[in-house]
C-alpha positions in Angstrom: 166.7 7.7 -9.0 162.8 7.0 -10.0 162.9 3.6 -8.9 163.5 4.4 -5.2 160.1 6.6 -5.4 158.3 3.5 -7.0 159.2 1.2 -4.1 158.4 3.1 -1.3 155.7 3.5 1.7 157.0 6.6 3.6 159.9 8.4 4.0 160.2 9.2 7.8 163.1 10.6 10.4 163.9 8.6 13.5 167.0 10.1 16.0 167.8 12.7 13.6 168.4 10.4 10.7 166.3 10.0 7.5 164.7 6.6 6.0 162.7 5.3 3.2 160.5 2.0 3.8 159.5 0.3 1.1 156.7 -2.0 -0.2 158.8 -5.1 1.4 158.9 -4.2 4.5 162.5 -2.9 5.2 163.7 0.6 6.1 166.9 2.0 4.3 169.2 4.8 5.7 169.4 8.1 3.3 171.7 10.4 2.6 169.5 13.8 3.4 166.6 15.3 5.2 163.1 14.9 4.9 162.9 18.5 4.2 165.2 17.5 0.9 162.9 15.2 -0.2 159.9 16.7 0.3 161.6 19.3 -1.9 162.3 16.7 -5.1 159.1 14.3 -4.9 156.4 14.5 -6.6 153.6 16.6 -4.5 150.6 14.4 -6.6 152.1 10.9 -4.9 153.7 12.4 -1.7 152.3 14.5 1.6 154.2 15.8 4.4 151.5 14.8 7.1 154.0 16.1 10.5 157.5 16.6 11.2 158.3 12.6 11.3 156.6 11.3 7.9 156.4 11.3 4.0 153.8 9.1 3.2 152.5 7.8 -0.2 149.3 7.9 -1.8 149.0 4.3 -2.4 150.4 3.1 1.1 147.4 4.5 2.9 145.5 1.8 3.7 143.0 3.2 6.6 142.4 6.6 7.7 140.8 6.9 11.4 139.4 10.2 13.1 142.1 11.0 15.8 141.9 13.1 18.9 141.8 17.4 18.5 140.6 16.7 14.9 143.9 14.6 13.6 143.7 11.9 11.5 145.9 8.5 12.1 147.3 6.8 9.3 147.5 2.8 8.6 150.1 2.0 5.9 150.7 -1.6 4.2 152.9 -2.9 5.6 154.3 -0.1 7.8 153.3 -0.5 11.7 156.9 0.7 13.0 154.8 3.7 14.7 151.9 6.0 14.6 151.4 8.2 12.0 149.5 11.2 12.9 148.3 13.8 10.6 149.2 17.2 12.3 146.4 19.3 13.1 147.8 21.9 10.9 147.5 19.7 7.9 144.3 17.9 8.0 142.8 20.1 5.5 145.3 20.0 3.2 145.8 16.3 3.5 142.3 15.5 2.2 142.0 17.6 -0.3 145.3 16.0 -1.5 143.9 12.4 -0.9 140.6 13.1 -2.8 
């Protein structure tokens, strides 16, 4: 299964089904949640930034201050939607991305 975690951008949910994107551009359907795989990745590559998204480390291409001290994220290639970084994780989130 490590090969799916090599390829991929983010993991994200979408009308209450679960998807990986990966580095070329194309979203797959998955089996379980995104609680399950936050549950069996690997916390130093993967951060739950909100309910929606799983991103990885090396898909972050920009971070820009957001309104009520969020962060937005800009992953390569992703640009499906916004990815916000919850209020209640900012912190966390960059002490993971430092």
């Amino acid at each position: 299964m490590k090969p799916i975690f090599e390829c991929n951008l983010c993991f994200y949910s979408e009308n209450k089904a679960t998807y990986i994107h990966t580095k070329e551009n194309r979203s797959y359907l998955l089996d379980h949640s995104l609680e399950h795989w936050n549950g069996h990745l690997d916390p130093v590559l993967f951060f739950r930034v909100n309910r929606t998204f799983i991103v990885h480390v090396n898909a972050i291409k920009d971070i820009i201050s957001y309104t009520n001290s969020r962060l937005k994220l800009i992953l390569r290639p992703y640009s499906e939607s916004e990815i916000i970084v919850s209020r209640e994780r900012v912190k966390d989130f960059k002490n993971w991305i430092d």
